[in-house]
Each structure stands twice: as structure tokens, then as C-alpha cells.
N, C-alpha and C positions, 0 to 999 in steps of 0.2 A: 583425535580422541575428544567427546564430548567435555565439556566444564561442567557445565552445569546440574545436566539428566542423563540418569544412564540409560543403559538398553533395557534392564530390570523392567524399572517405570516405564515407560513406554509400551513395553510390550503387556503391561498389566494393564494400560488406559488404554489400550489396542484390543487386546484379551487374544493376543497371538502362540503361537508356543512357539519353543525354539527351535521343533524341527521345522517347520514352517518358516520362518524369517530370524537369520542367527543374526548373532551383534554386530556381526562385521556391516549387514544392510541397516539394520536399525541404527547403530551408529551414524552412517550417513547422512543419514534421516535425521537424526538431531544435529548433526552439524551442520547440516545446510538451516535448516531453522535459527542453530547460533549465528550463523553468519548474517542473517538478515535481522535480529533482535539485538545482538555484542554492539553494533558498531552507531546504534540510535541512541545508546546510550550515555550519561555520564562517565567518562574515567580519562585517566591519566593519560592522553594518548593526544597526538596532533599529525598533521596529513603529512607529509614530505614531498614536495613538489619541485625542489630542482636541490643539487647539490655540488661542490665543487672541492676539492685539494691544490692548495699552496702549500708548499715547503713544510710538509706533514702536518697541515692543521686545515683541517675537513669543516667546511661549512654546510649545515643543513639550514634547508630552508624551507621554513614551514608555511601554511595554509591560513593559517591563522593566530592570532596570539597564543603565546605558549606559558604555561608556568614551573619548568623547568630552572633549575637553579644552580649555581657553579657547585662544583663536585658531587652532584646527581649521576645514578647510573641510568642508561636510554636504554632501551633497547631498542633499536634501527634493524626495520624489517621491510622488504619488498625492494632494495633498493641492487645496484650489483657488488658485485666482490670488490675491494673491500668494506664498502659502506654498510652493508650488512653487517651488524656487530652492537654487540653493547660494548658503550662508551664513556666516558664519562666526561663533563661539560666541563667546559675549558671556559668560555664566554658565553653570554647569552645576550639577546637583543628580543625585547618581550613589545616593544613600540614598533612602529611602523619606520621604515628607516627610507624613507625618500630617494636615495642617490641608489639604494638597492632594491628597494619595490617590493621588498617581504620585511618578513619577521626570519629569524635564524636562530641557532645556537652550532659552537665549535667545537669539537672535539680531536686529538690527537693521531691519528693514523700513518704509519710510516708508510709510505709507497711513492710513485711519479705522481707529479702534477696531473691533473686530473680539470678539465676546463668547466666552466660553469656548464652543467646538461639538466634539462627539463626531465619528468619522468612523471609517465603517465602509464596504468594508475598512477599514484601516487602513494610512494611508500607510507612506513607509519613509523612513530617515535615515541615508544611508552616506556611510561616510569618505571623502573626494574618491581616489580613484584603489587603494581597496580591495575594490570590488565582490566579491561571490564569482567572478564570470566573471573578474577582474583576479589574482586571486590563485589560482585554478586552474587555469589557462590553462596546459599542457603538462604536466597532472596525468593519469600514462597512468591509473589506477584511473579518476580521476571521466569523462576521455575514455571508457573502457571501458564506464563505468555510464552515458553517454549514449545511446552508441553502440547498448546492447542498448534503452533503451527507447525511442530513435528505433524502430528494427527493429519492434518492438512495436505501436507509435502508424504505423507505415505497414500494418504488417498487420492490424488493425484497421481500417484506413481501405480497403483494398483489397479487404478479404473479404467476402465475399457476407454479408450482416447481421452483420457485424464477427464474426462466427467463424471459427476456421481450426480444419482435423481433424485431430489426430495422425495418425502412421502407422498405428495400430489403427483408424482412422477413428472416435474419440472428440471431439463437441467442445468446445470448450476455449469455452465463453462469457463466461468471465471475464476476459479477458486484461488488463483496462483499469484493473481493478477495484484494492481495497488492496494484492492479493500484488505489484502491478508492481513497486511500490520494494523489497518482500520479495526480490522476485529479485538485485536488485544491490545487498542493503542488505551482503555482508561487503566487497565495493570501498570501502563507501563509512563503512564502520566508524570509521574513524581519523581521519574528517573531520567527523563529525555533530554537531550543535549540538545538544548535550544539553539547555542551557538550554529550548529551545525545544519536545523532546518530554517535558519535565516539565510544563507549563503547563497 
């Protein structure tokens, strides 16, 4: 379900009607757009790249420094049963820890030992009720920076082999490609997780 824009909007900057394209496609349609604008941005969130259980106390092990803090609720997402779960922080380690080669924090979970395992993707770890969709939620810029590559990601999906022709009848095959986020990257300036395009 979108966060940000609904199918309303969309389909009013479209000028679509509902018999034509119901919510269930336009929905998609913005969420593949949130998918590609959510996760450039600032918020409470850190990558999950290996994790392991001892003796009911689950170590996650993040990508990057983290600002989580003892009795903080996470919510742990992409990971398997039981790591999957909001939690709440038992320890943290926010420095680089040499002898373990990441950053971490622990949390509680009764189950078997569980051996140190990589995991790619890499899950995610956000602060209970700070999602990026939570925290920019009636942000007209990042609305606006949605808004254009929904518009994008339906014309795409509409046009005869995903191209559409300028007025000069040039066409444009790349629409989908890196420039997408180019196009609305000064919206989304003031918002961008720097940390993240340093890596």
C-alpha cells in the first residue's frame, strides 16, 4: 500500500479514470516509485548484513554505523524466522569493533543457536514508527519526487516497448534507466542519505 501518494493523485496528474486503470495497478505504480525514492533517503533505518543467536540473545549486524539505543524498538525486516521481529535492544555497538568486523546491536529471541550467516539482500533495521514513509509523509518535495517517477514507471509500462516519443518524434529508451532519480534528484537534495551514496 502506497505511504506517500495515492491512487486519487496520480490518476488526476495521469488524467486516467478508474474504469480505465483501478487502484490496484496504480498502486503499484507508486510503490515501485516509493521503492526507488524510500530507501535514498534520510531515516531511522540501517542495512542487516549477517546475524547470529547464542543462548537467546540475537546479534544483528549492521552495514554501517547505527543510532539505535538500549531499549529502542527495531523493527527487523527481510531477515528469516525468527529474526524477522520487532525487538528491542539489549546492547549496542555504534564503533567499529575490530575482532568482529561490523557494527551490531542485540536483542532477546528465544529459539536454537543459530551460527553467524551473511544475508544478502540485506535485511533492514528501523526505528519503530520512523520509517522513511513515516517521516515524510506530507513532504510536498519527496510527494513531488514520487509523483514524477510514478508518471515515469506508468509510461513505461504503457508504451509500446516501453518507449515514448518526444514531440520531435525522438525516442526516449531510457526512461527507466539511472537518469530516473537524476530527474528529481534537486527535490530530493535536502533529504538524501549521504551516508549511503558514499559506500
Amino acid at each position: 500500500m502506497p505511504s506517500i501518494v495515492t491512487a486519487s493523485q496520480l490518476r488526476s496528474v495521469l488524467g486516467v479514470s478508474v474504469a480505465l486503470y483501478d487502484n490496484n495497478y496504480l498502486d503499484e505504480v507508486i510503490n515501485t516509485a516509493e521503492a526507488v525514492i524510500l530507501p535514498m533517503l534520510v531515516a531511522n533505518v540501517s542495512a542487516v548484513n549477517a546475524y547470529k543467536l547464542e543462548a537467546n540473545v540475537a546479534t544483528y549486524y549492521t552495514a554501517r554505523g547505527h543510532y539505535f539505543v538500549t531499549g529502542q524498538s527495531i523493527v527487523v525486516a527481510g531477515l528469516p524466522a525468527p529474526f524477522s521481529a520487532t525487538v528491542t535492544v539489549v546492547n549496542t555497538n555504534t564503533t567499529l569493533d575490530a575482532s568482529l568486523g561490523n557494527f551490531y546491536f542485540t536483542a532477546a529471541i528465544t529459539n536454537a543457536d543459530v551460527t553467524l550467516r551473511p544475508i544478502v539482500p540485506t535485511g533492514t533495521a528501523t526505528l519503530s514508527g520512523y520509517s522513511a514513509a513515516a517521516i515524510y509523509a506530507g513532504n510536498d518535495a519527496i510527494e513531488s519526487a514520487i509523483l514524477a517517477v510514478s508518471v515515469e514507471v506508468f509510461q513505461s509500462r504503457v508504451a509500446a516497448g516501453g518507449q515514448i516519443e518526444g514531440l520531435d518524434f525522438t525516442a526516449t529508451p531510457y526512461r527507466m534507466g539511472r537518469s530516473l532519480t537524476n530527474r528529481v534528484s534537486t527535490l530530493l537534495m535536502p533529504y538524501l542519505d549521504v551516508e549511503t551514496v558514499c559506500q
